[in-house]
C-alpha positions in Angstrom: 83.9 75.4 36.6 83.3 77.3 39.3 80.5 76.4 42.4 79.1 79.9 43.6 78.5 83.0 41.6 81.0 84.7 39.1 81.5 88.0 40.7 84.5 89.3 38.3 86.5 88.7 35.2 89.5 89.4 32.8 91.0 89.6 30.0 94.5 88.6 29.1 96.3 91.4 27.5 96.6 88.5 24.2 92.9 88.1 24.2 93.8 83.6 24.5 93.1 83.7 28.4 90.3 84.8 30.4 90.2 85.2 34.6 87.3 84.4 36.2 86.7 84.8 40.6 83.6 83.3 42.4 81.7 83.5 45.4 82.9 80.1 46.4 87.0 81.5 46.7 88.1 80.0 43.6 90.1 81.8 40.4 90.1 80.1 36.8 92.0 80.7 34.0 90.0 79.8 30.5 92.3 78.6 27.3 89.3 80.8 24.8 91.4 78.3 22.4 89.5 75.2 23.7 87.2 76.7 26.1 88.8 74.5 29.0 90.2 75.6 32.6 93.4 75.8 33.4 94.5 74.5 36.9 92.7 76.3 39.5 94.0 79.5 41.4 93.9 78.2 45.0 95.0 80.2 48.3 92.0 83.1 48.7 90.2 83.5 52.0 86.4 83.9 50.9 84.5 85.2 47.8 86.4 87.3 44.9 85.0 90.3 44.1 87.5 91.8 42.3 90.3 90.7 39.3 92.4 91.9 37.2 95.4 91.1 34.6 98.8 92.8 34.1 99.5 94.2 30.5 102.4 91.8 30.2 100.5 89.1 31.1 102.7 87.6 33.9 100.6 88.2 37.1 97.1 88.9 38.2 95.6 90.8 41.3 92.6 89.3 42.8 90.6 91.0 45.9 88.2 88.9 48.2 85.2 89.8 50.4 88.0 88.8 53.3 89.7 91.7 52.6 92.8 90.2 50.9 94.7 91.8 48.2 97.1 89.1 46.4 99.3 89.3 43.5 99.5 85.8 41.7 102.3 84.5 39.1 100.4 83.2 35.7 103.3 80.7 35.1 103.5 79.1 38.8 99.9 79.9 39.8 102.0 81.1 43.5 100.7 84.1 45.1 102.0 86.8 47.8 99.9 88.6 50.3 100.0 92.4 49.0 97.4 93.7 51.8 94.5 93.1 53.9 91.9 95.6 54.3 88.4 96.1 56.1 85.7 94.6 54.5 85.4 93.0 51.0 87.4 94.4 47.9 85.1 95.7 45.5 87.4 96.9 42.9 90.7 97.1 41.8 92.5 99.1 39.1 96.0 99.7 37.7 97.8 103.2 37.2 98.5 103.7 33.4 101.7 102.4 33.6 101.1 99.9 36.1 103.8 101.4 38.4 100.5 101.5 41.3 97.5 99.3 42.3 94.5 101.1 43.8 91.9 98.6 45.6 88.2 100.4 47.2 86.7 98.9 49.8 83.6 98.4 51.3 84.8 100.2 54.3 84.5 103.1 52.4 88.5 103.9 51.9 90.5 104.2 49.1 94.3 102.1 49.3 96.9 103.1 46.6 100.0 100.9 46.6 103.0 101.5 45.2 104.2 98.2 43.2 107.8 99.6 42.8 108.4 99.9 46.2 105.7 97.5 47.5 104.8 100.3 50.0 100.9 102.0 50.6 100.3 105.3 49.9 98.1 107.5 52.8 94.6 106.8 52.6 91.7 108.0 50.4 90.1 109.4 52.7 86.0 110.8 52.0 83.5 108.6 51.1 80.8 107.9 53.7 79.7 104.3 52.6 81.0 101.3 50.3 83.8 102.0 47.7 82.2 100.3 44.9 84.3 100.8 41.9 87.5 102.7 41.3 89.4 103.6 37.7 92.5 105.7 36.9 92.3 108.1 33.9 94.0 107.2 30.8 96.4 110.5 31.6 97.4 109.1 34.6 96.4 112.4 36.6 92.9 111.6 38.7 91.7 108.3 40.3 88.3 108.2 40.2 85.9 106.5 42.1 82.0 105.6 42.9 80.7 104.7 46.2 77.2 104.1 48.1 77.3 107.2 49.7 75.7 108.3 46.3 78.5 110.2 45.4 81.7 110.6 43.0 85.1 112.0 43.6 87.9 112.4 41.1 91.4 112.2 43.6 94.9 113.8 42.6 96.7 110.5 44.1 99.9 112.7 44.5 98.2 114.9 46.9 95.4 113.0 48.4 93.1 116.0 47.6 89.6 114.7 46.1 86.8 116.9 44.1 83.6 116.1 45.1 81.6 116.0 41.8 78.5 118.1 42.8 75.4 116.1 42.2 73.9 112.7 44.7 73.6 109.7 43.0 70.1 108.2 44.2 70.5 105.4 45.9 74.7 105.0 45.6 77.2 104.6 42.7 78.1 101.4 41.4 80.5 102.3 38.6 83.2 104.8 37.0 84.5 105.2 33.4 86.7 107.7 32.3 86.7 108.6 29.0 90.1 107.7 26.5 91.2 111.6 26.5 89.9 111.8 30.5 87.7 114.6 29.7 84.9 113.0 30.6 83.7 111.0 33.8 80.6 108.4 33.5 79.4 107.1 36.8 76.2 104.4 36.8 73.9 104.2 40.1 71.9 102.0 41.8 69.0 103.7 40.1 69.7 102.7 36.6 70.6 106.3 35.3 74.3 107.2 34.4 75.8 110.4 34.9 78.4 112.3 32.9 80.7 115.5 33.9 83.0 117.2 32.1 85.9 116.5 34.7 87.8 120.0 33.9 85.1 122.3 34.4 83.3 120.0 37.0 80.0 120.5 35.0 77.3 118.1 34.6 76.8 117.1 31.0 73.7 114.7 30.8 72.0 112.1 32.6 70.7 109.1 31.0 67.9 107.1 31.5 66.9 104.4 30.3 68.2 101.0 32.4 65.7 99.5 34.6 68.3 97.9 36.9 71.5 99.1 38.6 74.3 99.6 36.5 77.3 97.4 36.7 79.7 98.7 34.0 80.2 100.6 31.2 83.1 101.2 28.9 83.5 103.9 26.6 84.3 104.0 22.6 88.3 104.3 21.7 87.0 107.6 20.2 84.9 108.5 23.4 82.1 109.5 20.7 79.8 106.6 22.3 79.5 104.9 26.0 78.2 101.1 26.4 76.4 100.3 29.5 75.5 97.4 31.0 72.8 96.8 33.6 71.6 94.2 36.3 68.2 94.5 34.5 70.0 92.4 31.6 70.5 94.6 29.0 73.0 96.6 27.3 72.5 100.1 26.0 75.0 102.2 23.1 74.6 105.6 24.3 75.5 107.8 21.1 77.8 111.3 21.3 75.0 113.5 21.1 73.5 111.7 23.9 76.6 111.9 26.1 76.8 115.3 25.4 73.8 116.5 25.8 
């Protein structure tokens, strides 16, 4: 396996495979069939902090604390350098219809590429710290992300114009989920609470407490009725709808 800490992993759209990036540079594919390790992913520059998984299963997108953004071939296990940024990668995320990647960094910008062409769109520009985590709404309309500035911003990628959701996150933003109808906008900080708006109106819905650690991600219910959380203090909380929407 892998030598240094497992910072990231993925899913295969199929559910057989699952992607794993370390601290020590290294990528592995897992057969869940036999819970063996395919042949190695070799080629980063430094840690990964961030993977993910195409929905056709053919390539995968790893980014490294180097800076490097690469896309890598499942079948041949080759990879192509899409990109290097300032600073580590801390997440990555694709466009519903994969037809863009958008990577934030620690340098506290946002870089949307445009896989068709192969081209970057302008820069993100507004955080004030680290660009923890980013995620595209299901609709396709806002990127949203999360940084250590303490705050979150939901981005109309066409324009580059962001919204500055209107509360501080104490002590910076780790995560962002969006909800499956993209109504609603969960962000976790570094406190252990988690944050939801209501993304239309901009309004704050709730805040919930009741991690002891810093959250590190969360996923919502296919019926957005409940959001799952989980947190570096080792557990994992169900938040129920009336709790969300409080």
């Amino acid at each position: 396996g892998h030598e240094g800490a497992v910072n990231s992993v993925a899913w295969s759209p199929d559910g057989n495979y699952l992607l794993s990036g370390a601290e020590d540079g290294t990528m592995l594919v897992w057969d869940m069939a036999t819970k063996e390790s395919l042949r190695p992913l070799v080629g980063n520059e430094g840690g990964i902090h961030s993977v993910i998984w195409s929905t056709d299963g053919s390539y995968l997108v790893s980014g490294s604390v180097e800076g490097t953004v690469r896309v890598w071939s499942v079948d041949t296990g080759e990879n192509a350098l899409l990109d290097t940024v300032v600073g580590t990668v801390n997440s990555l995320a694709w466009s519903p219809a994969e037809t863009y990647l958008v990577a934030g960094a620690e340098d506290g910008l946002i870089r949307v590429w445009d896989l068709v062409t192969g081209e970057r769109l302008p820069l993100l520009e507004g955080h004030e710290g680290s660009v923890n985590s980013v995620a595209w709404s299901p609709d396709g309309r806002f990127l949203a992300s999360a940084s250590a500035d303490g705050t979150v911003r939901a981005w109309d990628p066409a324009t580059g114009e962001s919204v500055l959701l209107p509360d501080h996150l104490a002590g910076g933003a780790g995560s962002v989920a969006w909800s499956p109808d993209a109504k609603y906008l969960a962000a976790g900080a570094t406190d252990g609470t988690i944050w939801i708006w209501n993304v239309e109106t901009g309004a704050h819905l709730a805040t919930l407490a009741g991690h002891a650690g810093e959250i590190n991600s969360m996923i919502w219910s296919p019926t957005a009725n409940d959001l799952a959380s989980g947190s570096a203090d080792g557990t994992v909380l169900i938040w129920r709808e009336e709790a969300v929407n409080d």
